[in-house]
C-alpha positions in Angstrom: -24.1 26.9 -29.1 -21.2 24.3 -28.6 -18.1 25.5 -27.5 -16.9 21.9 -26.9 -16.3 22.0 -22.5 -18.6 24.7 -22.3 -22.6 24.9 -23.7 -23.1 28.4 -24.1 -26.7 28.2 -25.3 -28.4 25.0 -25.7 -32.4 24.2 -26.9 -33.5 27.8 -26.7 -36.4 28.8 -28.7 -37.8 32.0 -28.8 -39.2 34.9 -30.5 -38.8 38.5 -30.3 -41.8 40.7 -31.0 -42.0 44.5 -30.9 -41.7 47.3 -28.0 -38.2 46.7 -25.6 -37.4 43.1 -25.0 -35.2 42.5 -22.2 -32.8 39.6 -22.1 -31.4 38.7 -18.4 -29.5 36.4 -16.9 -26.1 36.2 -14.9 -22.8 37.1 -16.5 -22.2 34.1 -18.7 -25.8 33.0 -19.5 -25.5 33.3 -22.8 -27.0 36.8 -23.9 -24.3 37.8 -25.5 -23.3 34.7 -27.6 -27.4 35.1 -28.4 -26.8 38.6 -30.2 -23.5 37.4 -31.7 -25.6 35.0 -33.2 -28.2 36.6 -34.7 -25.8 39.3 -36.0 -24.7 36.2 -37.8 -21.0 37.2 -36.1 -20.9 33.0 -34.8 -22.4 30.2 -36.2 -24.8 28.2 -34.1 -23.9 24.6 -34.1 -26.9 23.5 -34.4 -30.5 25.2 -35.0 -31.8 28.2 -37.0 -32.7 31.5 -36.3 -34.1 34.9 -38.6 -34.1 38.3 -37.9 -36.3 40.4 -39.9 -37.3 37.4 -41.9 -33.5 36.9 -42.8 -31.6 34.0 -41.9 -28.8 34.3 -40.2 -26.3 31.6 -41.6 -27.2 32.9 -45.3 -28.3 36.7 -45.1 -26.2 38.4 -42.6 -25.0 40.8 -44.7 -28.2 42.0 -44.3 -29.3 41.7 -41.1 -26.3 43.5 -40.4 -28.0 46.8 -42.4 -31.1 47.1 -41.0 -30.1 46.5 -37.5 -28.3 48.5 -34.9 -26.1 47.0 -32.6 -24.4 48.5 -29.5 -21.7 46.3 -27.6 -20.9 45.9 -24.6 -17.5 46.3 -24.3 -15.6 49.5 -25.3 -14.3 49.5 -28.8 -14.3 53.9 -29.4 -11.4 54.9 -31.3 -9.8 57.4 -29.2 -8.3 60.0 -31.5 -11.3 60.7 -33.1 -14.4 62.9 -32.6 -17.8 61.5 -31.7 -19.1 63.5 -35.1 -16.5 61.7 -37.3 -17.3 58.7 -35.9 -20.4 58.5 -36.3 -20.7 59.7 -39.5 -18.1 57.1 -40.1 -20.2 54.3 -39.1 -23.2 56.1 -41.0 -21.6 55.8 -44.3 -20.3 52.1 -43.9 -24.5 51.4 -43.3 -24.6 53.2 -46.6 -25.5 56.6 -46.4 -24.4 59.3 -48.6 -22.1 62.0 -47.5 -24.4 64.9 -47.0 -27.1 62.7 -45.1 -25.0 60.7 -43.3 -23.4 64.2 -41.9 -27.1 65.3 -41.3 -28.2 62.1 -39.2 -25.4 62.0 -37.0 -25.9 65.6 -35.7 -29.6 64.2 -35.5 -28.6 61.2 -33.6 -25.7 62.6 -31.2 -28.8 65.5 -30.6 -30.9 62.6 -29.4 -28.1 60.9 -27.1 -27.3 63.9 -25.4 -23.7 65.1 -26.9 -25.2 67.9 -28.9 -22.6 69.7 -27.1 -19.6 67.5 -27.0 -19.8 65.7 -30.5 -16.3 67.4 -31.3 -14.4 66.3 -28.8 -12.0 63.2 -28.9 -13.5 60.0 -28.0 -10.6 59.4 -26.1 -11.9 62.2 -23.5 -15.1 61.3 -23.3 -16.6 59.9 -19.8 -17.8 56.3 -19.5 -21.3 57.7 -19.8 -20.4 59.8 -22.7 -19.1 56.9 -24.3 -22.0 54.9 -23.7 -23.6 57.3 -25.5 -21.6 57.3 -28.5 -22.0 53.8 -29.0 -25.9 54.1 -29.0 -25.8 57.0 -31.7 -23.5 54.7 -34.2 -26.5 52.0 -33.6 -29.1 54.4 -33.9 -27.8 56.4 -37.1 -28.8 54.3 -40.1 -32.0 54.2 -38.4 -32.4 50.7 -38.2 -35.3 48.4 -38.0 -34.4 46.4 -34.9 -31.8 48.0 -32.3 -29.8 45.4 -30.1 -27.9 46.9 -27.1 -25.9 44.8 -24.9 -25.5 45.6 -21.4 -26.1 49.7 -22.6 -26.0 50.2 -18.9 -22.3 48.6 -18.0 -19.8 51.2 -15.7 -22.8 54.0 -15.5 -23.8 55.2 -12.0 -27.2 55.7 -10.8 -28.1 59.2 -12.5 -26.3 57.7 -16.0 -28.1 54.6 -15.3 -31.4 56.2 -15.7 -30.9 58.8 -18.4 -29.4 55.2 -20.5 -32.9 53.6 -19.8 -35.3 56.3 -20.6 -33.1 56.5 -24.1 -34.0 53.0 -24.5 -37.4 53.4 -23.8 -37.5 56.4 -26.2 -36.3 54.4 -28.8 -39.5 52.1 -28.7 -42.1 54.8 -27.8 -41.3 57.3 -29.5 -38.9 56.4 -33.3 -40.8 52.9 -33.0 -38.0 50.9 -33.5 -37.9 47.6 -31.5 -35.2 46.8 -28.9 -33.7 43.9 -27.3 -31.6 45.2 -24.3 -29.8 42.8 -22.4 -28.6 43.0 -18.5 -27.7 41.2 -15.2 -29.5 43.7 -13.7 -33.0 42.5 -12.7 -34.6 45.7 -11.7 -33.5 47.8 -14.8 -35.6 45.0 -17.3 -38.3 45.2 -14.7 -38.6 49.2 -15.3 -38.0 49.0 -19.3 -39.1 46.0 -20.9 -42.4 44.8 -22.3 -41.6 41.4 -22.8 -38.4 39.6 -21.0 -36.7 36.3 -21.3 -34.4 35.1 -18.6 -31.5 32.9 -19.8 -29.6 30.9 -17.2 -26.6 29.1 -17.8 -27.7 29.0 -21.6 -31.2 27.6 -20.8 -34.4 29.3 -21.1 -36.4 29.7 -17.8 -39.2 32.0 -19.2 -39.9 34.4 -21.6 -43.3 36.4 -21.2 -45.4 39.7 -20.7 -43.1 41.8 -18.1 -46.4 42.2 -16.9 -46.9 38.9 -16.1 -43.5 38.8 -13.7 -44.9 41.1 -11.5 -48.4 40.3 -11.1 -50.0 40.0 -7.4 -48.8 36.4 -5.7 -51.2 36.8 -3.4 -48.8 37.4 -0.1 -48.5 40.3 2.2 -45.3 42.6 2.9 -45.2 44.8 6.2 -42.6 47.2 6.8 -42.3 48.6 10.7 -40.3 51.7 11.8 -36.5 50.3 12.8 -34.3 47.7 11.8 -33.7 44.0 11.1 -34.9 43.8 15.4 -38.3 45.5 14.8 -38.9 43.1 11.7 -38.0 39.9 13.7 -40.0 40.6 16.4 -42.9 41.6 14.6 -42.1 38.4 11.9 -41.9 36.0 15.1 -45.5 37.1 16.7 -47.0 37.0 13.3 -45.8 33.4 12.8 -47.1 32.5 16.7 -50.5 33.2 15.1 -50.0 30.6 12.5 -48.8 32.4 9.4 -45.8 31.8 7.4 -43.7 34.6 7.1 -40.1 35.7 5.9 -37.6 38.4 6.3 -37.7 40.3 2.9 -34.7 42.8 3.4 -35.8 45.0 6.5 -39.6 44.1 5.7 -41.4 41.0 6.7 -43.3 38.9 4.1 -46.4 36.7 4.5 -47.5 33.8 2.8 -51.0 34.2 1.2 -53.0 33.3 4.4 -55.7 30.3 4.9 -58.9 31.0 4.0 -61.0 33.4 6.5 -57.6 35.1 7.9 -57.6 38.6 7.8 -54.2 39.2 7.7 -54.8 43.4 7.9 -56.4 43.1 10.9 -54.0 40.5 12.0 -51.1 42.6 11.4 -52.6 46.0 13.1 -53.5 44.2 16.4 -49.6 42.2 16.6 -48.2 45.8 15.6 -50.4 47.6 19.1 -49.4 44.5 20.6 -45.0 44.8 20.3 -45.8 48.8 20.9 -44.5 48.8 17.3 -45.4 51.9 14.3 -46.7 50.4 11.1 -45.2 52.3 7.9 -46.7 50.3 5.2 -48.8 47.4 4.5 -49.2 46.1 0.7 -49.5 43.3 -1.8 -46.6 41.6 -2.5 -45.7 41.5 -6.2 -43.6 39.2 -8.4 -40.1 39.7 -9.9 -37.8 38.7 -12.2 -35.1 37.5 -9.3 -38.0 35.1 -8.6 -37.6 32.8 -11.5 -34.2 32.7 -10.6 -34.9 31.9 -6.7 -37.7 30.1 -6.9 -37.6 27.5 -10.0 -39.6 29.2 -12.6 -41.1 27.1 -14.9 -39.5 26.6 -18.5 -41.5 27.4 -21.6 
């Protein structure tokens, strides 16, 4: 995608399977221009794409039926009720009168304003609103659900109650997602599959699975600060091993052959008169790719 000074998305290729896909990247990657376009709401300027076996420069009419789609920004009307507005948005998908009524109090049920679906939008909480924007993407019960940044303005608890909906919506109404975020951690907890945009430029797309599989390196966490983890970081790498400060922990490249780095570790932490909380396997993750030049697909 073109936008003359400015490449927004350029040689991606992709595609988007079932269960939650998560789509991350810094603010500006492109995941947003990436939904836009497969709502056929811009043109690419060059390439195709299908949703649902639909393309999107000549069917997006009806892509636009069968899928859901919940913003990022705010865009609730404020002087109306979260019933009447999402029965609204129910019947412009198509529904009669009667069920439209019937699967917003279904859907607003499921989102958690049961209680609150007859209050003015214009009262409602940021999480509340949040909410409401998921229920007028669920209501139609669509086929494929896009939901850009769902978590945006939520604190922690909100945070969480927004990604086990998400979830939800895959497990247990079977309806694939594709959730985007800047937020590393929340794909890692959610997705099944993510792709990681950078600057408009794929940098992987797989298994989340396969992000955080074992790299073969150590992490050791001792009692105390950022002074306990240098020392213990500094008499580890007298013995020989590489190793880096990973937030208050220390982290240790995989070892040469014949090195038990367990044993290693227990006799240097006797040694500094230091107490061991946790030794584990270091794991991959998403910031990774980012900070350590994933390969492209």
């Amino acid at each position: 995608m073109d936008f003359g000074r400015v490449m927004a998305l350029h040689e991606l290729t992709l595609s988007i399977g079932p269960g939650v896909t998560g789509l991350v990247g810094a603010n500006g990657a492109g995941k947003s221009t990436l939904i836009k376009i497969l709502l056929g709401l811009q043109t690419p300027t060059a390439g195709t794409a299908t949703v649902l076996g639909h393309d999107v420069a000549r069917e997006a009419d009806r892509i636009r039926a069968l899928v859901g789609y919940m913003p990022e920004h705010d865009c609730l009307p404020p002087d109306v009720t979260a019933s009447e507005f999402v029965v609204h948005l129910a019947r412009m998908s198509g529904l009669p009168a009667a069920p439209a009524r019937e699967r917003a109090a279904d859907t607003l049920r499921i989102v958690g304003l049961d209680e609150e679906r007859y209050r003015l939008l214009g009262g409602y909480s940021t999480g509340m609103k949040q909410r409401a924007k998921l229920a007028q993407a669920l209501v139609h019960h669509p086929s494929l659900v896009f939901l850009d940044e769902p978590t945006n303005g939520l604190d922690p608890a909100s945070r969480l109650d927004m990604l086990r909906l998400v979830r939800r919506i895959s497990t247990d109404f079977k309806i694939p997602v594709l959730v985007t975020s800047h937020l590393l951690g929340e794909l890692e907890r959610v997705s099944d599959h993510v792709v990681v945009l950078d600057a408009g430029v794929l940098l992987r797309s797989s298994a989340t699975s396969q992000f955080l599989e074992g790299t073969g390196a150590t992490i050791v966490e001792v009692l105390g600060g950022t002074v306990e983890r240098d020392q213990l970081g500094n008499a580890l790498a007298a013995t020989g091993l590489r190793c880096h400060p990973r937030g208050t922990k220390v982290r240790i490249d995989t070892p040469p052959p014949g090195v038990d780095v367990h044993r290693l570790v227990r006799d240097t932490v006797t040694d500094l008169d230091l107490a061991l909380v946790r030794i584990e396997p270091d794991h991959g993750h998403l910031e990774d790719v980012f900070t350590q030049g994933a390969h492209r697909v």
